[in-house]
N, C-alpha and C positions, 0 to 999 in steps of 0.2 A: 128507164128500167120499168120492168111490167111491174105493178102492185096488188097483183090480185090475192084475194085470200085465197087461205088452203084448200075451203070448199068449191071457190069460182074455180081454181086449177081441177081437182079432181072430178070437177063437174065437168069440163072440158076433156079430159084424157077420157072420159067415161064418153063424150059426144064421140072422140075420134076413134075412140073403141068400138062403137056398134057402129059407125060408118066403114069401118075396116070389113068387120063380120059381114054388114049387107054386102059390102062388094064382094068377097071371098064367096060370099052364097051365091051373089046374082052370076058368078063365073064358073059354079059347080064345083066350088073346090073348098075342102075342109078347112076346118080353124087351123094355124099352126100348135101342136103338142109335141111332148116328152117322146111321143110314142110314132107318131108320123113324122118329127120333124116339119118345115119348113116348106108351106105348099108354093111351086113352080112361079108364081105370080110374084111372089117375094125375094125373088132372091134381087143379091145385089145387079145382078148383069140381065134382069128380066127387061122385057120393054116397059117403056111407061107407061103407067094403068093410074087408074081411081086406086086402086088398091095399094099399090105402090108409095105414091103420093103419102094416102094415108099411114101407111106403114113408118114412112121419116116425119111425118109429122107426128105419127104418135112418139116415136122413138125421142125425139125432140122437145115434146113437152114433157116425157116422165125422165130425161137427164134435167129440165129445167125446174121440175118436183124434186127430185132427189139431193140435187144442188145446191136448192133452198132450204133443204132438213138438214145438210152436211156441213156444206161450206158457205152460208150466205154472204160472208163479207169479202169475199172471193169476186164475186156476180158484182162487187160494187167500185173495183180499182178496174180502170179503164185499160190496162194494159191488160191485165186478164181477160177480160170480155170477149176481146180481138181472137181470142187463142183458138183455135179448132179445138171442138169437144168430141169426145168418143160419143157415139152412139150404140154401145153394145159392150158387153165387157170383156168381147174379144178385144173390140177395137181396143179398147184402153190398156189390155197387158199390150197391142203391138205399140203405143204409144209408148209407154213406160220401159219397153225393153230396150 
């Protein structure tokens, strides 16, 4: 189990953050917002990019922040660990439904 602190995680989300952004820039295409939605590059069924990539890895570290504030003793029975985690809070009402 990773033991990083709270800073080394958000120092990380914050690395996979602007490598998302450069990619998104280096491809001419806007951040994702409220007001554009979700730029072409991201979507689930896009090809595989840098961007991409970055996108589940960020999505991946801030369920593995949140997890850590919410449920940490959860993250520590092995039988949970195994489980598929939502990455989105769409994904988790389709879990939970």
């Amino acid at each position: 189990m990773d033991s990083s602190t709270l800073k080394e995680r958000a120092a990380s989300i914050l690395g996979i953050a602007n490598s998302l952004s450069d990619a998104l820039t280096g491809l001419g295409l806007p951040e994702p917002s409220f007001e554009n939605g979700l730029p072409p590059a991201l979507h689930k069924d896009a090809p595989d990019s840098h961007a991409g990539a970055a996108r589940q890895s960020l999505l991946q570290e801030l369920d593995e922040f949140r997890a850590l504030l919410t449920e940490p003793t959860l993250l520590l029975t092995p039988e949970l660990v195994s489980l598929p985690r939502a990455s989105s809070p769409r994904d988790r009402t389709l879990m939970t439904d």
